[in-house]
C-alpha positions in Angstrom: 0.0 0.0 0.0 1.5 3.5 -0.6 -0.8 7.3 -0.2 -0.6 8.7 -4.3 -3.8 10.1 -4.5 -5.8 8.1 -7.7 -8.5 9.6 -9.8 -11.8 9.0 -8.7 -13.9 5.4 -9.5 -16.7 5.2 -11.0 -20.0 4.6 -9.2 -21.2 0.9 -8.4 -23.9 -0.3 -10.6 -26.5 -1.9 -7.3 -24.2 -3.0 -4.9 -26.8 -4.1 -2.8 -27.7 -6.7 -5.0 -24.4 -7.9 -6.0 -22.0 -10.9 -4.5 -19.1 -10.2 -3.3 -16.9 -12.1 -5.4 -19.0 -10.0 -8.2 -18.5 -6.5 -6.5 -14.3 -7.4 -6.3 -14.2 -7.6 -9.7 -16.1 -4.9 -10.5 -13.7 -2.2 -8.3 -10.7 -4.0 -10.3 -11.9 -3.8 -13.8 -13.2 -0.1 -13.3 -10.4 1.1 -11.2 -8.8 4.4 -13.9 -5.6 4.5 -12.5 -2.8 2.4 -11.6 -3.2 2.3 -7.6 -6.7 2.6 -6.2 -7.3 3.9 -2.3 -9.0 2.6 0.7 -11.2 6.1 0.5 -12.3 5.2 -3.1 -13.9 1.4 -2.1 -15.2 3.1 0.5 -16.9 5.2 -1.2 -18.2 3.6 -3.8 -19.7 0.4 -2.0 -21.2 2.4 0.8 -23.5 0.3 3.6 -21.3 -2.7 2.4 -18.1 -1.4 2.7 -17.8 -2.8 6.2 -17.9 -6.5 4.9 -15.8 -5.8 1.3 -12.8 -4.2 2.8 -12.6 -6.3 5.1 -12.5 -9.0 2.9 -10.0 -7.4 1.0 -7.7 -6.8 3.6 -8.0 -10.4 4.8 -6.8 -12.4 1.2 -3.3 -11.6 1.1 -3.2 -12.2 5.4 -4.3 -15.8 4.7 -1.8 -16.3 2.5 0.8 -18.9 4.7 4.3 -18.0 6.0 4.1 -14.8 4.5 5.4 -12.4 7.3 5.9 -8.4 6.8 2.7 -8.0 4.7 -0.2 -9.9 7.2 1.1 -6.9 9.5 0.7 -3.9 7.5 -2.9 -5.1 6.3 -4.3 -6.1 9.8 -3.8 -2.8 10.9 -6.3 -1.3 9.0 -8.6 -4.4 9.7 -8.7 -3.7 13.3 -9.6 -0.2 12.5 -12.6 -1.3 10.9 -13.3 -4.4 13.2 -13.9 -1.6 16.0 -16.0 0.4 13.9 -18.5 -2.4 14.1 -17.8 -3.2 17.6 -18.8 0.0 18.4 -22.1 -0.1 16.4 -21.3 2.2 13.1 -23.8 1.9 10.5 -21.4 3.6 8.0 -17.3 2.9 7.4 -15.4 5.8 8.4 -11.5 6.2 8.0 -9.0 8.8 8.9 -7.7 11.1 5.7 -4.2 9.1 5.6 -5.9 5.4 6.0 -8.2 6.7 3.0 -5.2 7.7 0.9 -3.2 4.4 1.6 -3.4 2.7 -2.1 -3.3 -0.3 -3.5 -1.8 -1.4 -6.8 -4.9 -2.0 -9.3 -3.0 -4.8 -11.2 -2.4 -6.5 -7.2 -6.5 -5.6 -6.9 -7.1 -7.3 -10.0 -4.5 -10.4 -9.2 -6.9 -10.7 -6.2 -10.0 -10.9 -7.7 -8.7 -13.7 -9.9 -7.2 -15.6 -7.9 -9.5 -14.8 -5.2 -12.7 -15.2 -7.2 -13.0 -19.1 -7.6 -12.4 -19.4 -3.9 -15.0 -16.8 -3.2 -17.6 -18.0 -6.0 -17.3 -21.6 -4.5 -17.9 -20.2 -0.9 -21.3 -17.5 -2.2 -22.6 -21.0 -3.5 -23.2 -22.0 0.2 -23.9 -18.7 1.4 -27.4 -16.6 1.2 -29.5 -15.0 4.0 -30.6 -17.1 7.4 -30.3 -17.0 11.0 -31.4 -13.4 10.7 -31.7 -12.8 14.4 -27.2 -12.7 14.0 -27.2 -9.5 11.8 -29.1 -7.6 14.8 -26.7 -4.9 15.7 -26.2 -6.6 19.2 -25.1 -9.4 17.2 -22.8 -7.7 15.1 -21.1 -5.9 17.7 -20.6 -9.4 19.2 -18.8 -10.0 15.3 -17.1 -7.1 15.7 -15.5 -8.0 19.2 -14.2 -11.3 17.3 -13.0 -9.9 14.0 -10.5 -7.4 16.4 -9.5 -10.1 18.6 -8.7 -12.1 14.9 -6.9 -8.6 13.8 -4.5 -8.5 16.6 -3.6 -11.7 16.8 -3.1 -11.5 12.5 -1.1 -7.8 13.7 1.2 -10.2 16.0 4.2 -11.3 13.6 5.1 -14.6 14.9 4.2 -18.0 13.2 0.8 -19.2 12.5 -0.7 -16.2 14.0 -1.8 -15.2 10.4 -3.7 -17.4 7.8 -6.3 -19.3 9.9 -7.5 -16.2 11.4 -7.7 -14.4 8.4 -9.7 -16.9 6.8 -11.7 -17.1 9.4 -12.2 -12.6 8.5 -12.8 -14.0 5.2 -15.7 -16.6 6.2 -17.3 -13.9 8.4 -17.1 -11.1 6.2 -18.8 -13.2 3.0 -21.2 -13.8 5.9 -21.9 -10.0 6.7 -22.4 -9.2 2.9 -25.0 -12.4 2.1 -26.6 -11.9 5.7 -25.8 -15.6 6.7 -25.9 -15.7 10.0 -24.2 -19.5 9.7 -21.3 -18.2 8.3 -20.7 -15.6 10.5 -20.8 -18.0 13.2 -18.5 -20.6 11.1 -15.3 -18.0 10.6 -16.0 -16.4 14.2 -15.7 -20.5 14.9 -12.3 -20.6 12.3 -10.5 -17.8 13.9 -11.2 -18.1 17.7 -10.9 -21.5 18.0 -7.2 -21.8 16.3 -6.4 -18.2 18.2 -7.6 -20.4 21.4 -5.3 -23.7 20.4 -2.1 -21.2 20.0 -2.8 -19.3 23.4 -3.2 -22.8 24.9 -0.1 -24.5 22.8 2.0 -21.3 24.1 1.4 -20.9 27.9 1.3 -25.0 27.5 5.0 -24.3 26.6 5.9 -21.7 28.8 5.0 -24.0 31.8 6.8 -26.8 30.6 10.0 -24.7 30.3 9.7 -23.0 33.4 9.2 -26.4 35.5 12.8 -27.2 34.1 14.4 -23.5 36.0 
């Protein structure tokens, strides 16, 4: 991600109605410039901006052993993840996190190689459990995707791809309004951050019964 400042996208055709696999695309193909900003999405995908960028942000986290870049994206994705903990309706972000670009050829590179994986995962999704997009219930989904965005923010091993899938899962969840697979990447994230804070003080103990 760098700050150049991008000409301006063009508006969304019905975002509300689209997928999000379908709305990806959609930002890479009609992005006019060579980097697009955080401000730009934002603005073009409005009351769904929430689940989209952070689904963007997520991909490149979940890619494995990949240290340096998980970090600079999760960043942002805690910003966001405490938006909804704290019961925003719309995404807001500071002037220099809206600047912050990214490449459109990377953008597009995501939405292909993203875009099976997504397509195969909107096949399963579509609105139920209603009662879990309730804003109670999303600030509950908001607590978990910051606890997933720090522990993604924390460079050591592991600590990346399963939560960030797990942002993923929930996030296709927020834009389809599945409640089921909100609940299943709340599931994917806190239950493997759970094993490595158990398989860590597990470890701890072990070495400190040997001093």
């Amino acid at each position: 991600m760098s700050s150049a400042a991008p000409s301006q996208l063009p508006a969304a055709e019905p975002a509300h109605a689209a997928r999000a696999s379908d709305l990806l695309e959609r930002l890479a193909a009609a992005a006019p410039d060579e980097r697009v900003s955080l401000g730009q999405i934002v603005d073009v995908l409005g009351e769904r901006a929430f689940g989209l960028v952070l689904l963007i942000l997520a991909l490149p986290c979940a890619i494995p052993f990949l240290y340096g870049v998980p970090q600079v994206f999760s960043l942002p994705m805690v910003f966001v993840a405490t938006q909804i903990l704290i019961g925003r309706q719309t995404l807001w972000l500071p002037d220099p996190m809206r600047a912050r670009t990214i490449r459109r050829d990377d953008l597009r590179a995501l939405a292909a190689r993203g875009g099976p994986w997504l397509r195969r995962l909107e096949l399963l999704a579509r609105p139920r459990l209603s009662a879990l997009s309730s804003r109670v219930a999303e600030k509950l989904f908001g607590l978990a995707m910051v606890i997933a965005s720090l522990s993604i923010l924390t460079p050591l091993p592991l600590t990346n791809t399963v939560p960030a899938i797990g942002v993923a899962v929930l996030s296709i969840g927020m834009i389809e309004k599945d409640g089921l697979l909100m609940l299943a990447g709340t599931a994917i994230a806190l239950v493997w951050i759970g094993f490595l804070a158990l398989a860590g003080t597990t470890v701890i103990a072990f070495l400190f019964s040997f001093l």
